[in-house]
C-alpha positions in Angstrom: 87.4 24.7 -51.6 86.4 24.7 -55.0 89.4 24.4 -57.9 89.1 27.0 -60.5 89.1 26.7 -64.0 92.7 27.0 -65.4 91.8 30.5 -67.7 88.1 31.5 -65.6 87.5 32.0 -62.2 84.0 30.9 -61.9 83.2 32.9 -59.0 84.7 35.8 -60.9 82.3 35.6 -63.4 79.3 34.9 -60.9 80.3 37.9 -59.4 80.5 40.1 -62.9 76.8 38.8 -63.8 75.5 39.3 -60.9 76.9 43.1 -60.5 76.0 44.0 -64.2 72.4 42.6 -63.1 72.5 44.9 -59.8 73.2 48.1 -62.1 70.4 47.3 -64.4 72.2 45.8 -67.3 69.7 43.4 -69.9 69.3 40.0 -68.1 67.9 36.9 -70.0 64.1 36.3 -69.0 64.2 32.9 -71.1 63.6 29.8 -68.8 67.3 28.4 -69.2 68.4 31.9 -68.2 71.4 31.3 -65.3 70.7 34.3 -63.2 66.9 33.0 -62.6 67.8 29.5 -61.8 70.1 30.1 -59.8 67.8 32.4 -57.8 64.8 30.7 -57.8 66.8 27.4 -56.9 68.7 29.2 -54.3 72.1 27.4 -55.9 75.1 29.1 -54.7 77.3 26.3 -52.7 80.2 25.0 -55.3 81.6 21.9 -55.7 83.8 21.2 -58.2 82.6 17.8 -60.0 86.1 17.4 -61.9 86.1 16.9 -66.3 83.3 14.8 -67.4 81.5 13.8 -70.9 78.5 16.1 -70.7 75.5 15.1 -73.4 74.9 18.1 -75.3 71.2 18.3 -74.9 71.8 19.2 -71.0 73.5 22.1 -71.9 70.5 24.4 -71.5 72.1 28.0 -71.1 75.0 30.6 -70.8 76.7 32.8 -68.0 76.3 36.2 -69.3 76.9 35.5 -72.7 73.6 36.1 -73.9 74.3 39.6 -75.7 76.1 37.8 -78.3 74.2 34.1 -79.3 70.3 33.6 -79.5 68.9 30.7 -77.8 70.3 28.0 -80.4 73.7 29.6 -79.6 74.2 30.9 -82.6 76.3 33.8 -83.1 75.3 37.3 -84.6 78.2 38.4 -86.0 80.1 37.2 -89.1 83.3 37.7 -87.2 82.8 35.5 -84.5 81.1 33.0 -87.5 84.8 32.5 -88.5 86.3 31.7 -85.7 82.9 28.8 -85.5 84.5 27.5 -88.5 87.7 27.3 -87.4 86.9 25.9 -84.5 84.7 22.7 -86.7 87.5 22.2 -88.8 89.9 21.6 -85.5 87.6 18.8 -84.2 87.3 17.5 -87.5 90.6 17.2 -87.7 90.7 15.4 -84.4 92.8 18.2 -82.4 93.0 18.2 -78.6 90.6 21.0 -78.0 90.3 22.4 -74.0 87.5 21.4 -72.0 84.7 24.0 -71.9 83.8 25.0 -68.5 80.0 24.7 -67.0 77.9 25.4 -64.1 75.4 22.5 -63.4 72.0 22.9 -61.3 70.8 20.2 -60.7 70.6 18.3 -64.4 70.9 21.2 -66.5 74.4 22.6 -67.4 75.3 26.7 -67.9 78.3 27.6 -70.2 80.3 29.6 -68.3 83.6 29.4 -71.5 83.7 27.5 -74.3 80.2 29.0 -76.2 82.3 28.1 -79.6 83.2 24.9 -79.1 79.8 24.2 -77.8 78.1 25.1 -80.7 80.9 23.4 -83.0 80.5 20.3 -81.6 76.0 20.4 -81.9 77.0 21.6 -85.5 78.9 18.1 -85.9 76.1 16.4 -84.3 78.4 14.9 -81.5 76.4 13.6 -78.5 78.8 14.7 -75.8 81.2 17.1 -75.3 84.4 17.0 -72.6 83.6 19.3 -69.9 84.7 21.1 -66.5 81.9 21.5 -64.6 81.4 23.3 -61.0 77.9 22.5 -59.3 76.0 24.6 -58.1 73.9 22.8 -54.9 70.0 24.4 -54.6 69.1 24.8 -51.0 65.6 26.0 -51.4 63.6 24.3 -48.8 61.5 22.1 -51.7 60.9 18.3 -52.0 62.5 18.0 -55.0 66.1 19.6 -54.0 65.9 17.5 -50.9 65.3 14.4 -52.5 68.0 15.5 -55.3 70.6 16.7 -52.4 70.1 12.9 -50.7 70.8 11.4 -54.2 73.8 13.6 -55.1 74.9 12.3 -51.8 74.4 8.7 -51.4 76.1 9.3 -55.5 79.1 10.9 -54.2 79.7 8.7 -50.6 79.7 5.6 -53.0 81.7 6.5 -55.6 79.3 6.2 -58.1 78.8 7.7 -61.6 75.2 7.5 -62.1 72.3 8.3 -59.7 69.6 6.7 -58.4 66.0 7.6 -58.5 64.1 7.7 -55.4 60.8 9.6 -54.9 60.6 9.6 -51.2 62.7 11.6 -48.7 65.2 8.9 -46.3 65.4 5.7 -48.4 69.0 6.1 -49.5 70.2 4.7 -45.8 68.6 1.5 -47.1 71.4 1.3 -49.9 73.6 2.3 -47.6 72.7 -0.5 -45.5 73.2 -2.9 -48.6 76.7 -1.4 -49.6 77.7 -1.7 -46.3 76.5 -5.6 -46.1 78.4 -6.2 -49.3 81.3 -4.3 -48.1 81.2 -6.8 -44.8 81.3 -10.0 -47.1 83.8 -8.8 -49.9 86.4 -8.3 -47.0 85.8 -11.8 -45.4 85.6 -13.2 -48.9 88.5 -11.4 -49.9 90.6 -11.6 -46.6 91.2 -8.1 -46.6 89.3 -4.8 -45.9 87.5 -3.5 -48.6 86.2 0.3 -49.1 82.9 1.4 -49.1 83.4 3.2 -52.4 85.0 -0.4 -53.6 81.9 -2.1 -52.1 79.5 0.3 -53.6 80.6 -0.2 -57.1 80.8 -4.1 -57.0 77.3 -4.0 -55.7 75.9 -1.6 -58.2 77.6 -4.3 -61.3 76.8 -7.2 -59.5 73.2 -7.1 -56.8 71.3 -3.3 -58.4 71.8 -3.4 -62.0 71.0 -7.0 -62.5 67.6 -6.3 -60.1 66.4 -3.2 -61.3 67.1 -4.8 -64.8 65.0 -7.3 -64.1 62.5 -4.8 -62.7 62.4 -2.9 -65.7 61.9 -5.5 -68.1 58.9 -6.6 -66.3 56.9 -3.3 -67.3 55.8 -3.5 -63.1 56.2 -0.2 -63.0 53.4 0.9 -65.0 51.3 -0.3 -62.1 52.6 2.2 -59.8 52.4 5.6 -61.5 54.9 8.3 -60.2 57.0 5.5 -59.1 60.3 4.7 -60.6 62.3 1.2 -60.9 64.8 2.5 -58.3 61.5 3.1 -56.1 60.2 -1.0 -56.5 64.1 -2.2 -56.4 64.1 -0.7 -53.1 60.4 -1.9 -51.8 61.8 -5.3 -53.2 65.2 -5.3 -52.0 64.5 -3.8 -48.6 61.3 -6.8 -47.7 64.0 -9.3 -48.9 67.1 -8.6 -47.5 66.7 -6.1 -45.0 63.5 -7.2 -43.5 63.2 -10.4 -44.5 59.0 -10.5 -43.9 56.7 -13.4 -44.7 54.4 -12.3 -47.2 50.7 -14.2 -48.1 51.5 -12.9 -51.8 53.7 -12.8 -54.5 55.6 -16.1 -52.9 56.9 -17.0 -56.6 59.4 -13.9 -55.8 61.4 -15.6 -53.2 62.1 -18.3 -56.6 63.7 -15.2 -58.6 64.9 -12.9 -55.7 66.6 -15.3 -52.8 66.3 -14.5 -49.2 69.7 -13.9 -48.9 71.3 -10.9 -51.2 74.7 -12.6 -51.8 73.2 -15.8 -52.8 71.0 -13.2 -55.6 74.6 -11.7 -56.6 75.4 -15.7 -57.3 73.0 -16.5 -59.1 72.5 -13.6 -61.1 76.4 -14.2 -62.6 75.4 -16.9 -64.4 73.1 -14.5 -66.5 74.2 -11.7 -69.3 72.2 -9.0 -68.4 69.8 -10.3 -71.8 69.2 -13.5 -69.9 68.0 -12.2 -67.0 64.5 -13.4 -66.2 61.4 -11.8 -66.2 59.0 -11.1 -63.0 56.3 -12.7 -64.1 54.5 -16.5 -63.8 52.0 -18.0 -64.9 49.1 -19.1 -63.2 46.5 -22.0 -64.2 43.1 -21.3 -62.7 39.3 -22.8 -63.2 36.0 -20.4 -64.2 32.4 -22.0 -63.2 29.5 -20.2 -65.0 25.6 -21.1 -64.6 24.1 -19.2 -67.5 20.8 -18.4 -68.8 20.5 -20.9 -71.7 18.9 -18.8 -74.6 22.8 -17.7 -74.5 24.9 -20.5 -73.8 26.1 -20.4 -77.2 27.2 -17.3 -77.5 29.0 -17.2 -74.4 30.8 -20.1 -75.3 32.1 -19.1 -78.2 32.8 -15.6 -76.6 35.1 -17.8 -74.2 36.6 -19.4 -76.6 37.8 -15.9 -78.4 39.7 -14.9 -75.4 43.0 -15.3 -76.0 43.4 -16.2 -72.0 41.0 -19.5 -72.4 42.3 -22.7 -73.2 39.4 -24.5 -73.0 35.6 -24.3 -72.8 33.3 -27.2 -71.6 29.1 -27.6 -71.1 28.7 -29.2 -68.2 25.2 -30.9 -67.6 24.2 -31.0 -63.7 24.7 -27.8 -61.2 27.2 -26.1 -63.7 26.3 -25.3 -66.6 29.8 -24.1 -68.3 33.6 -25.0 -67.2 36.2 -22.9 -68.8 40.1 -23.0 -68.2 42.2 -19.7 -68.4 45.4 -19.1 -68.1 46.9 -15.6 -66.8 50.2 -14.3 -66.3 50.7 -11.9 -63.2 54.5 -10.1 -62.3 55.4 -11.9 -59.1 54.6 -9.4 -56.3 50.5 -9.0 -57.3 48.2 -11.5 -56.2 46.5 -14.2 -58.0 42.8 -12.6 -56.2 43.7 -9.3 -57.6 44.4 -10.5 -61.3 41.4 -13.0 -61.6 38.8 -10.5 -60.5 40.0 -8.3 -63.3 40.3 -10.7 -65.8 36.1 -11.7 -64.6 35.1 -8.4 -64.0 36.5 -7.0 -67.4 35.2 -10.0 -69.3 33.0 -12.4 -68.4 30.3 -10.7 -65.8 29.9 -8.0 -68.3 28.3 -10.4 -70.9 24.8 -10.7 -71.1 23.2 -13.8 -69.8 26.2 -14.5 -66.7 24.3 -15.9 -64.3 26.8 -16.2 -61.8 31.0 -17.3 -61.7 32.8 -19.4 -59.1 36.6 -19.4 -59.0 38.9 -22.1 -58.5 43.1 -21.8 -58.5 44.5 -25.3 -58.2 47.3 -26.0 -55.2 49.6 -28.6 -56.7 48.9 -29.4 -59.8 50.8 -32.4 -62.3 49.5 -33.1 -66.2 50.2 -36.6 -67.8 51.3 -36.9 -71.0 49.2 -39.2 -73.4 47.7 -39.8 -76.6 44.0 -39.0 -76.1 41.2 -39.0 -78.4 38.8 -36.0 -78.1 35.2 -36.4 -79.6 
């Protein structure tokens, strides 16, 4: 049962748009128009999401207010100008001014009352404004509401005041699955049971931000286009913690990310969210070139320019050229994958490459001494 607005009845004033629509009154045919969001999202289910700080640019349309603003809200009549002013000088003043009320589909927000204080407030160039705000669920059989519907829901079972962005249909039960793990070891930690809303918030502060913080400071997701972080925080998460599988690759992550995801939380509250570490290592590795000798020189000092090369050698026997590079790869790529783009991209594209030969070392150790290079 949705709560109405203390001076609107929200479905009161659906119900007065949508009649004046049925008896041919003017409609708004711009894209933020209400009436054809609504419909084309197929958003009529309420709930009512309570008073909340609502950034201004979200606020993207009116309910059946269009006759008298244009599509920067402003007003046509000097009249109503007045009462603008009056209202600027209020919040300027600091007065306790009512919440305006809003429809929300999905992430834009429709001004159901409160058109004034709206525009008073993007005239002050405030960022937020205080807001009542009944949502509007879409139920049009599409990807994208099904995927928003799962998030709204996994948002609203924990407790939760921002969402999280997933791009395929059924992941949330994962976070579920980690809330409820957390919620498990809070209560034996704590000696007494703990809620899954309680859990859910303790584990987005304590095991998701510091992750997907990490995440996001790698840049990793620019390798996956159409991906978000939340989508690699859950790949991550899930083959560590849920599934636990042995990987051939990216083995440096199990150093970052342990095994275990309360052991993570741990280690993680040593770090200010600054501090945390970056997914990425370095990697030492060996490049063997026969070349054709005419351009041996050239090629040596084209090694030598790459910022990745630390060394260069002319080698005489079987090898003709011994160069030493290092790379840095985020943890969950290969070392394979990173070489052969660094070769392909470089080195076999110059003129008079014979032929390369890779070698990664295992363990490696480097003495410290004075030496004398000639």
């Amino acid at each position: 049962m949705v709560t109405m607005f203390s001076k609107y009845n929200p479905f009161s004033a659906l119900k007065r748009v949508i009649a004046g629509s049925e008896k041919g009154e003017e409609s708004d045919t711009s894209p933020t128009s209400f009436n054809s969001r609504q419909e084309e999202e197929e958003a009529y289910e309420a709930i009512e999401r309570g008073t909340l700080m609502v950034p201004l640019e979200k606020i993207v349309g009116s309910v059946g207010r269009y006759h008298d603003f244009d599509t920067q809200f402003r007003t046509h009549s000097q009249a109503v100008d007045e009462r603008l002013k009056g209202i600027i000088a209020a919040m300027k003043e600091g007065k306790n001014l009512p919440p305006i009320a809003l429809y929300q589909i999905k992430d834009d927000y429709f001004i159901l009352d409160g058109h004034h204080r709206f525009r008073a407030a993007r005239e002050l160039e405030r960022s937020h404004i205080r807001s009542r705000i009944v949502e509007l669920l879409p139920s049009k059989n599409t990807l994208e509401n099904k995927l928003y519907i799962e998030k709204i829901g996994f948002r609203d079972k924990a407790g939760l005041t921002d969402s999280i962005e997933l791009t395929e249909l059924g992941q949330f039960e994962h976070l579920e699955w980690q809330v409820e793990q957390h919620r498990r070891f809070l209560s034996h930690d704590k000696g007494e049971e703990v809620s899954f809303k309680q859990a859910a918030v303790d584990w987005y502060r304590t095991i998701y931000r510091p992750l997907a913080t990490i995440i996001g400071n790698s840049g990793l997701v620019k390798s996956f286009p159409e991906r978000t972080v939340d989508d690699l925080y859950l790949y991550i998460s899930v083959h560590q913690w849920e599934q636990g599988q042995k990987r051939k690759y990216g083995i440096g992550v199990d150093k970052l990310i342990p095994k275990d995801m309360e052991a993570f939380r741990t280690k993680m509250a040593e770090h200010t969210e600054q501090e945390y570490p970056e997914m990425k290592r370095e990697i030492t590795v060996f490049i063997l070139l026969n070349v054709d000798g005419k351009h041996e020189q050239q090629i040596f000092d084209k090694l030598l320019a790459l910022k990745e090369v630390t060394e260069v050698h002319t080698i005489h026997g079987s090898i003709d050229m011994l160069a030493k590079v290092t790379l840095m790869r985020d943890i969950l790529s290969s070392d394979a994958e990173l070489l052969s783009q660094f070769i392909q991209s470089t080195i076999r594209q110059w003129k008079g490459v014979l032929s390369t030969q890779t070698l990664i070392p295992g363990m490696s150790r480097v003495k410290d001494k004075d030496r004398c290079l000639l």
